[in-house]
LOGUNU-350597 format. One record per residue (C-alpha): residue number from 1; z negated, y, x negated. Coordinates in nm, 3 decimals. Layout:
residues N
{site NUM, {Z, Y, X}}
...
***
This chain:
residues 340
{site 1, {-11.134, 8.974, -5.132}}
{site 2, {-10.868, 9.095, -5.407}}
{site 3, {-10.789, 8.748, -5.513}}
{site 4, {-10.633, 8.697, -5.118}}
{site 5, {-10.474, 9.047, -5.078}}
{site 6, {-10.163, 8.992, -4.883}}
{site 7, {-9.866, 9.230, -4.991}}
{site 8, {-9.646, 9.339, -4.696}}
{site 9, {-9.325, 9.415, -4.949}}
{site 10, {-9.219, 9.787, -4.812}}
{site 11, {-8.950, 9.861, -4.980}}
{site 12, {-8.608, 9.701, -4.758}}
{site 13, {-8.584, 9.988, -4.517}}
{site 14, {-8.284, 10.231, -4.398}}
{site 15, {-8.452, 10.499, -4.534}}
{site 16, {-8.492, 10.456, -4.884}}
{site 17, {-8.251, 10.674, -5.153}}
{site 18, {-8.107, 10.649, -5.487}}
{site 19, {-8.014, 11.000, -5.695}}
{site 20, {-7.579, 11.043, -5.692}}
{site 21, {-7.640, 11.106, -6.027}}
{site 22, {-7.905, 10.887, -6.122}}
{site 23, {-7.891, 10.553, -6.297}}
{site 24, {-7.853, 10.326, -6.012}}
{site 25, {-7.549, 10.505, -5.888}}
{site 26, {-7.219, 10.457, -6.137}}
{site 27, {-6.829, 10.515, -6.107}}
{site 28, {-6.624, 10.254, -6.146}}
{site 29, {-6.355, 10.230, -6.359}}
{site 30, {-6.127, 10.201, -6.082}}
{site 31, {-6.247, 10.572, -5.897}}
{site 32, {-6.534, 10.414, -5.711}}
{site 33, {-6.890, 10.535, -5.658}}
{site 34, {-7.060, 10.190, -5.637}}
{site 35, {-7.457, 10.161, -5.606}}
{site 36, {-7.540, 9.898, -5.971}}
{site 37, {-7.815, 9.603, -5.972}}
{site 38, {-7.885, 9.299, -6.083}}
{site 39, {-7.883, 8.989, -5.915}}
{site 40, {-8.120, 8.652, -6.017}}
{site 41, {-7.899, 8.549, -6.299}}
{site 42, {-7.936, 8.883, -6.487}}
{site 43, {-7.520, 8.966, -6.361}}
{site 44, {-7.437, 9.325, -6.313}}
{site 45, {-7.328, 9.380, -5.888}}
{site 46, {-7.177, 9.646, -5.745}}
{site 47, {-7.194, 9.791, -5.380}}
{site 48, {-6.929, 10.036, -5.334}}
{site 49, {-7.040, 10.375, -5.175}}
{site 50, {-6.820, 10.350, -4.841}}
{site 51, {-6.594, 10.669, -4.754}}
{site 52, {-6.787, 10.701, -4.441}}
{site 53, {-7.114, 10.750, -4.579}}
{site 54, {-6.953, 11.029, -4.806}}
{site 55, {-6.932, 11.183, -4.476}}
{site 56, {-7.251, 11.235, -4.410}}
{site 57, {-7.553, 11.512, -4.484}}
{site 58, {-7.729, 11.290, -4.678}}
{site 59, {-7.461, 11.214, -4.937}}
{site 60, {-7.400, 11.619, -4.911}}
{site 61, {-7.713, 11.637, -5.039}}
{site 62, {-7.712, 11.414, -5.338}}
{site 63, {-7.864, 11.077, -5.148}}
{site 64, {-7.750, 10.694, -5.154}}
{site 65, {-7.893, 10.592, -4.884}}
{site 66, {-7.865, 10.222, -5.011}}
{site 67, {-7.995, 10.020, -4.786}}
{site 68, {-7.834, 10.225, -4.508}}
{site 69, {-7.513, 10.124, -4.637}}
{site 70, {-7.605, 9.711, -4.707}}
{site 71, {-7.729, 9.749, -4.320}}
{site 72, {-7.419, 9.876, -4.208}}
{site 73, {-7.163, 9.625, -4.391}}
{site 74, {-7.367, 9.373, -4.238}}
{site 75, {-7.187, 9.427, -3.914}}
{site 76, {-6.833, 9.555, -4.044}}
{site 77, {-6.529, 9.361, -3.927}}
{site 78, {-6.407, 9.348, -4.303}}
{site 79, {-6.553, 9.016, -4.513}}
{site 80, {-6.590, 9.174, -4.830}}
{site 81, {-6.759, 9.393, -4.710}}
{site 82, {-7.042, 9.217, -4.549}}
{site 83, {-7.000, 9.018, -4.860}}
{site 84, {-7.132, 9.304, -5.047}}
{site 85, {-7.417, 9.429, -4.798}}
{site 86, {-7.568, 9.002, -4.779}}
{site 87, {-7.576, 9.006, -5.150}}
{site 88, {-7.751, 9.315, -5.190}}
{site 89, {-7.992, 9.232, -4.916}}
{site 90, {-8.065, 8.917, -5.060}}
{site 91, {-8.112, 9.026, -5.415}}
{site 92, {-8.405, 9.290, -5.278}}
{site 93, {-8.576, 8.986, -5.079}}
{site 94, {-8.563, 8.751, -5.405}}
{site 95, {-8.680, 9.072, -5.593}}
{site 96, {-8.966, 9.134, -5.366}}
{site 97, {-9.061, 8.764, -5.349}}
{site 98, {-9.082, 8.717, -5.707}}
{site 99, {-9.288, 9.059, -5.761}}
{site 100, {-9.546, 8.859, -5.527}}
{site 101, {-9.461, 8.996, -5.170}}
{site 102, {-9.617, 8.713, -4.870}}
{site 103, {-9.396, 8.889, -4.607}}
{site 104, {-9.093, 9.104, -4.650}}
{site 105, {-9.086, 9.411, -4.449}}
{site 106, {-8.760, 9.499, -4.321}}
{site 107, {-8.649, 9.878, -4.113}}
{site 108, {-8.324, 9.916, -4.004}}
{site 109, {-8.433, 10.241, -3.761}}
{site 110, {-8.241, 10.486, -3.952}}
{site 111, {-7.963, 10.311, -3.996}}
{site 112, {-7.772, 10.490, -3.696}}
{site 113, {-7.821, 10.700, -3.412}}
{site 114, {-7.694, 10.425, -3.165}}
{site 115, {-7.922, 10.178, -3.044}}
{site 116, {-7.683, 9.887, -3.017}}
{site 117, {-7.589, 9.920, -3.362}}
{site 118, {-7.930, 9.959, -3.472}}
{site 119, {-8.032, 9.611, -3.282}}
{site 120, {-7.707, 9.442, -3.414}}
{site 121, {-7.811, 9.553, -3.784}}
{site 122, {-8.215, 9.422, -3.730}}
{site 123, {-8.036, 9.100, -3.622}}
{site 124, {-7.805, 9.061, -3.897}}
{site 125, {-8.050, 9.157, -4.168}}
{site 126, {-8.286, 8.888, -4.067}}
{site 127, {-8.031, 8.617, -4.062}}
{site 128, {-7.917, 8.714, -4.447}}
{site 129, {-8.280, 8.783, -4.564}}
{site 130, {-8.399, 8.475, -4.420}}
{site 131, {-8.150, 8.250, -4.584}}
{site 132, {-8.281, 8.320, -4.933}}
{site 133, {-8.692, 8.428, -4.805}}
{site 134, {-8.964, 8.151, -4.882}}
{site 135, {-9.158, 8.354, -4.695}}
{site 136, {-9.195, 8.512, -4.348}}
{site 137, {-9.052, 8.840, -4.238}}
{site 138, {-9.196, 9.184, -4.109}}
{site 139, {-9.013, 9.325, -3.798}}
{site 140, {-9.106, 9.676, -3.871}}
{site 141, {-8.958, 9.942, -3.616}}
{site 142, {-9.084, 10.244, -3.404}}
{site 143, {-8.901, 10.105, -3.159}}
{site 144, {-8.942, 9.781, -2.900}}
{site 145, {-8.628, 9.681, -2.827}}
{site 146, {-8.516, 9.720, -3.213}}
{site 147, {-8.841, 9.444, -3.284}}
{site 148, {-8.762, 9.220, -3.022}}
{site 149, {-8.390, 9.179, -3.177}}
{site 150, {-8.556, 9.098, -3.486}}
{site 151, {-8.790, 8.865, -3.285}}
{site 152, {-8.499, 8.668, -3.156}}
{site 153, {-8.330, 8.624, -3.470}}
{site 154, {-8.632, 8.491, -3.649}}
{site 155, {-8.612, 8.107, -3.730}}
{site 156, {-9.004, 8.054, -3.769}}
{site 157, {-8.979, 7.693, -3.922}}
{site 158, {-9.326, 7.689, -3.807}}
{site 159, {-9.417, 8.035, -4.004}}
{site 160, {-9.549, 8.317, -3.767}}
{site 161, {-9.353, 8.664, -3.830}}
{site 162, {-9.537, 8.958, -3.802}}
{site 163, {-9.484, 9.264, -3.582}}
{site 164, {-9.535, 9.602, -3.746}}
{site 165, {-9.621, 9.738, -3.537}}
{site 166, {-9.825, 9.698, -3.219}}
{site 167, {-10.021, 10.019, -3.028}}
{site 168, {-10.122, 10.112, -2.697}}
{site 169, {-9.832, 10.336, -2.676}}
{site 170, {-9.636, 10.042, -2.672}}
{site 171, {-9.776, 9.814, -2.445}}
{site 172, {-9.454, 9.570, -2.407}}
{site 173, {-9.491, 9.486, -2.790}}
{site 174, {-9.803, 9.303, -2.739}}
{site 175, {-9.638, 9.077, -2.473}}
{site 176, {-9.354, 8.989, -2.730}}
{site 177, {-9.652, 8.907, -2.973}}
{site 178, {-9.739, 8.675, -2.743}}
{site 179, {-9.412, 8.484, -2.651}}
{site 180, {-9.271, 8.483, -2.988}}
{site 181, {-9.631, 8.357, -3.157}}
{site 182, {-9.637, 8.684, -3.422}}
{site 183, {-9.884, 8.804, -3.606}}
{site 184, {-9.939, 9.169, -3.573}}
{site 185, {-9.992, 9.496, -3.728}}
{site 186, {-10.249, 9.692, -3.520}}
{site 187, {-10.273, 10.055, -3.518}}
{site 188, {-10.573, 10.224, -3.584}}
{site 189, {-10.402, 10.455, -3.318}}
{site 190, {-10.509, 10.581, -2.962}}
{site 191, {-10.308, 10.631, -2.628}}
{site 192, {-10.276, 10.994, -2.703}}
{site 193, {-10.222, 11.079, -3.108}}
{site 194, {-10.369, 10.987, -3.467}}
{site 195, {-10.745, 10.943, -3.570}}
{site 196, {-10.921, 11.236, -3.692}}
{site 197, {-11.196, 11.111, -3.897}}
{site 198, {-11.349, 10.745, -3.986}}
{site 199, {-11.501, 10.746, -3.650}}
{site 200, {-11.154, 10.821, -3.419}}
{site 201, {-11.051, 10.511, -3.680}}
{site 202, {-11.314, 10.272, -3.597}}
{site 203, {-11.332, 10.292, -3.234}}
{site 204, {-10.966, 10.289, -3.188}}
{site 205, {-10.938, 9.972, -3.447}}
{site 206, {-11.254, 9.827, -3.201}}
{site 207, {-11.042, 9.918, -2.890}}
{site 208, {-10.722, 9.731, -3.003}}
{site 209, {-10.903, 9.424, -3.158}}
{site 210, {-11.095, 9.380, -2.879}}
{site 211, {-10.725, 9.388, -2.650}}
{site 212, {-10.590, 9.185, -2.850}}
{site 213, {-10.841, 8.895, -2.867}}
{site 214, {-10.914, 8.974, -2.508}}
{site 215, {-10.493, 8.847, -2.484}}
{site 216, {-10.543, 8.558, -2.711}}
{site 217, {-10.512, 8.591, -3.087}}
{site 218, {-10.747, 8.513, -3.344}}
{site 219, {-10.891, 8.772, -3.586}}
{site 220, {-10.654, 8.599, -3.867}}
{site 221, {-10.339, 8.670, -3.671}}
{site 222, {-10.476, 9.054, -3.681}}
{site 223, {-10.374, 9.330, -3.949}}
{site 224, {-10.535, 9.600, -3.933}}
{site 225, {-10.382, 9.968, -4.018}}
{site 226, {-10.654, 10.143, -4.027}}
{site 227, {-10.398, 10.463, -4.073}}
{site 228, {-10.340, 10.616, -4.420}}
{site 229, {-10.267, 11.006, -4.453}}
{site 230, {-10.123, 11.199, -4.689}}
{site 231, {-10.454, 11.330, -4.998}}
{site 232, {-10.235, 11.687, -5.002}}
{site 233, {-10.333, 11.743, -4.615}}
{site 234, {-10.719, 11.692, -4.652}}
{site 235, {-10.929, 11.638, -4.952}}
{site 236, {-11.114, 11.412, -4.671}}
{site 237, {-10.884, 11.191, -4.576}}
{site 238, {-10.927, 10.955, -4.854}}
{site 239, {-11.327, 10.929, -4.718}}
{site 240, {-11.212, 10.928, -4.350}}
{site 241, {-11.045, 10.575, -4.439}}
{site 242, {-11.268, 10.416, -4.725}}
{site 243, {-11.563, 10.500, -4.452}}
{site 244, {-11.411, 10.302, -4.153}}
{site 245, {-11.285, 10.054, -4.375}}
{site 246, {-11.615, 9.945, -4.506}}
{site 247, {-11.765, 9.971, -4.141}}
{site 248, {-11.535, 9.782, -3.997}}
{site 249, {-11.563, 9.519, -4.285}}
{site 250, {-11.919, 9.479, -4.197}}
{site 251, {-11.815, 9.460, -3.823}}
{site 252, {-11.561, 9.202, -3.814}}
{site 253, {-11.613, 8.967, -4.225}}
{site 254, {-11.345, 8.818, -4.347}}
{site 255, {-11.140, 8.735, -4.116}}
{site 256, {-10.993, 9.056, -3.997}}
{site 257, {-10.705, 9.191, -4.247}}
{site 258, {-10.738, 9.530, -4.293}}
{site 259, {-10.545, 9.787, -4.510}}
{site 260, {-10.117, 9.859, -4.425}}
{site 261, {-9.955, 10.175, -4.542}}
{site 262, {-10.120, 10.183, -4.857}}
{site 263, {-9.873, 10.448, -5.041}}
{site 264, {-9.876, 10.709, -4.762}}
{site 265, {-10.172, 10.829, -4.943}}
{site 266, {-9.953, 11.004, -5.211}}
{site 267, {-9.665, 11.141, -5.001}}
{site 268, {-9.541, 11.492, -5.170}}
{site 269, {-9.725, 11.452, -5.468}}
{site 270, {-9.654, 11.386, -5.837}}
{site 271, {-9.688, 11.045, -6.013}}
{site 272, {-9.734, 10.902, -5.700}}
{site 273, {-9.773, 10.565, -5.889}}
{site 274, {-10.123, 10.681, -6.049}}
{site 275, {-10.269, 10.823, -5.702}}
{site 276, {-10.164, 10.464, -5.551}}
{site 277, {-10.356, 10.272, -5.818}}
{site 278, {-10.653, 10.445, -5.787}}
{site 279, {-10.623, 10.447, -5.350}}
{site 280, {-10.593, 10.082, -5.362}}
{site 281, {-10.831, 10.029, -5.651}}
{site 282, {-11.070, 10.215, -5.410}}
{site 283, {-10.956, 10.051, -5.138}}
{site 284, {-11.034, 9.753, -5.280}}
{site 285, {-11.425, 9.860, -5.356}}
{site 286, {-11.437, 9.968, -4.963}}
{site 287, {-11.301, 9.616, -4.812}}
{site 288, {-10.864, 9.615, -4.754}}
{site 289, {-10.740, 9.296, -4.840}}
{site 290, {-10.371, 9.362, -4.681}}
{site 291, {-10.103, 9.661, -4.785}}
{site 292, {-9.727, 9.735, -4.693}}
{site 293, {-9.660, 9.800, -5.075}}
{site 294, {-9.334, 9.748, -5.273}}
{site 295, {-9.485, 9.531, -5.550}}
{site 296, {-9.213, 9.579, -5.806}}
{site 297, {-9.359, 9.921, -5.829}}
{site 298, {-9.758, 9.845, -5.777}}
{site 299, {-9.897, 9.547, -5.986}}
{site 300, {-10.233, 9.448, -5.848}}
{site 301, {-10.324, 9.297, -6.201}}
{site 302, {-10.282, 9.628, -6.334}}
{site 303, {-10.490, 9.801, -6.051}}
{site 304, {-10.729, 9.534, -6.139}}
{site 305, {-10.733, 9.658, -6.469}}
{site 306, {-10.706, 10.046, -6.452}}
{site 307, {-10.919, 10.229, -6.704}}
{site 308, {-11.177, 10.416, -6.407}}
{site 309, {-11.292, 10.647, -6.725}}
{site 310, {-10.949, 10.796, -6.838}}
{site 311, {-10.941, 11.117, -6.765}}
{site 312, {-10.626, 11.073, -6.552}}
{site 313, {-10.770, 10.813, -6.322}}
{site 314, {-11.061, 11.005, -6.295}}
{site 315, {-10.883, 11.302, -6.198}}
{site 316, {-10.685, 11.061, -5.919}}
{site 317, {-11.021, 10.963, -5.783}}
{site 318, {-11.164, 11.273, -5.788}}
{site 319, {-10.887, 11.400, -5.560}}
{site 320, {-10.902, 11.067, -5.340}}
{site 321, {-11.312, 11.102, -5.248}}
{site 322, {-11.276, 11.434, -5.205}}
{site 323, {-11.410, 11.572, -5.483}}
{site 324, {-11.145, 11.809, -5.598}}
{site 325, {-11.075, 11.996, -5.275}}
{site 326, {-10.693, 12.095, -5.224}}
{site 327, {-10.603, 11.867, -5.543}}
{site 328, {-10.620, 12.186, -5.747}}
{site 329, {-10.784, 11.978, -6.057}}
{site 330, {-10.527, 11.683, -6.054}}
{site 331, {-10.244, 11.929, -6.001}}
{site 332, {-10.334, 12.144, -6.263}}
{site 333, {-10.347, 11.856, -6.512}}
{site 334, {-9.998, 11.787, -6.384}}
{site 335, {-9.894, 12.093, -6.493}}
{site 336, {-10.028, 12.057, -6.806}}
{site 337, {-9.863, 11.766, -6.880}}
{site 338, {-10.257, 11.556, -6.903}}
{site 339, {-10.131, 11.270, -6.623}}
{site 340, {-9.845, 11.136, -6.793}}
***
């Protein structure tokens, strides 16, 4: 099943933040506070920190909301600007790509408070990203009209996108699956809230499949979340989802993908990279074979590879089955300095 795991690559989303004074973020020698990378030639790029983002709480608060900002040029009036914001965009797709992503996952919700400018930014970052992307896109958005912009500026060449993602609180979605010949991401999700333990997972998961073949698609076409909390909540959440994962594994073969927001598990938690490794090497043993990860961060050779008996990944899966109730064990050893 590991040899076929399709990466959703997570990481090209409004959200995501870079330190003012960290190492991605450097002053010019002209004044400006410009975000750094590296393009595919190995060339040093700027994107200059735009006065109106220095405006806002965010950048108050010592936060380069990168992405934010590429999103935004996207749509200014000014060419060297949305110069700036397509070649950033386009460096994280090739980055993502090469790391080993099959779809690129792309958020643009909080890029603004307006919806119009939200939709206009979803647009615009799919035409950039797909100009460079061998491979097909994620719509990802809490919101339908935000997807179906991204829908309508998807050039398929044949490729189905896929829709993350579609629930019964969103009916409308599920029609747009249809029209625009998507692939989904299915919540594990009922009408009214979140799954409380593996079996809230697996009959919601039975309740959407079933809707969704019932409307046409094929159990191929179908990724299943099967809805990832945060270990520092519940020592048991880690069990709630191995459980139904391996149920529903049995229930449905191999056609079904099953797995999505893989690194929710370590939200608020240190060395979030070792509590990943060990959820998806777990994950792995229980049946996912599909995760929204950023794979420049999570190698699957090396979760493949991950030393079960060190003390440190024992202490991960400890605190992942349970085991170590409240993470006390894993966050004393933090302390101590033991998981570095």
């Amino acid at each position: 099943m590991s040899d076929n795991f399709i990466i959703v690559g997570e990481n090209i989303h409004a959200t995501r933040v870079f330190r003012s004074g960290g190492k991605r973020v450097v002053k010019t020698d002209d004044g400006f506070e410009a975000v750094s990378y590296k393009n595919d030639l190995d060339e040093q790029k700027l994107m200059k920190v735009p006065d109106w983002f220095k405006e806002t709480q965010p950048y108050q608060q010592g936060q380069i909301k990168h992405f934010l900002i590429a999103m935004t040029n996207l749509i200014s009036n000014d060419d060297d600007v949305r110069l700036e914001g397509e070649q950033y965009i386009q460096n994280a797709v090739y980055r993502q790509i090469k790391a080993g992503s099959n779809y690129v996952d792309i958020n643009v919700d909080e890029v603004h408070y307006d919806l119009e400018i939200q939709k206009k930014c979803m647009a615009r970052t799919m035409e950039v990203a797909q100009k460079v992307s061998s491979v097909p896109i994620s719509i990802d958005s809490s919101n339908s009209d935000i997807i179906e912009s991204g829908l309508k500026a998807y050039k398929s060449n044949d490729v189905p996108p896929l829709i993350n993602s579609v629930a019964f609180e969103r009916p409308e979605v599920f029609e747009m699956a249809l029209e625009y010949k998507a692939n989904v991401i299915a919540m594990a999700t009922s009408e009214t809230g979140m799954p409380e333990d593996e079996d809230d997972r697996i009959e919601n998961a039975k309740k959407i499949i079933e809707e969704l073949v019932r409307r046409g698609f094929s159990l191929e076409e179908i990724y299943l979340d099967a809805i990832v909390f945060p270990i520092s909540v519940n020592s048991e959440y880690g069990n709630h989802y191995f459980n139904a994962v391996t149920q529903l594994r049995e229930e449905y073969g191999s056609q079904l993908h099953i797995g999505m927001g893989l690194s929710n598990v370590s939200f608020g938690m240190p060395m979030r990279k070792l509590i990943n490794q060990a959820f998806i090497y777990l994950g792995l043993e229980a049946g996912i074979d599909a995760g929204l990860i950023d794979p420049i961060q999570i190698k699957l050779d090396e979760v493949h590879n991950v030393d079960i008996s060190s003390e440190k990944m024992s202490l991960a899966i400890d605190m992942l089955t349970g085991k170590d109730e409240f993470c006390v064990n894993y966050l004393q050893a933090y302390r101590d300095g033991r998981l570095q």
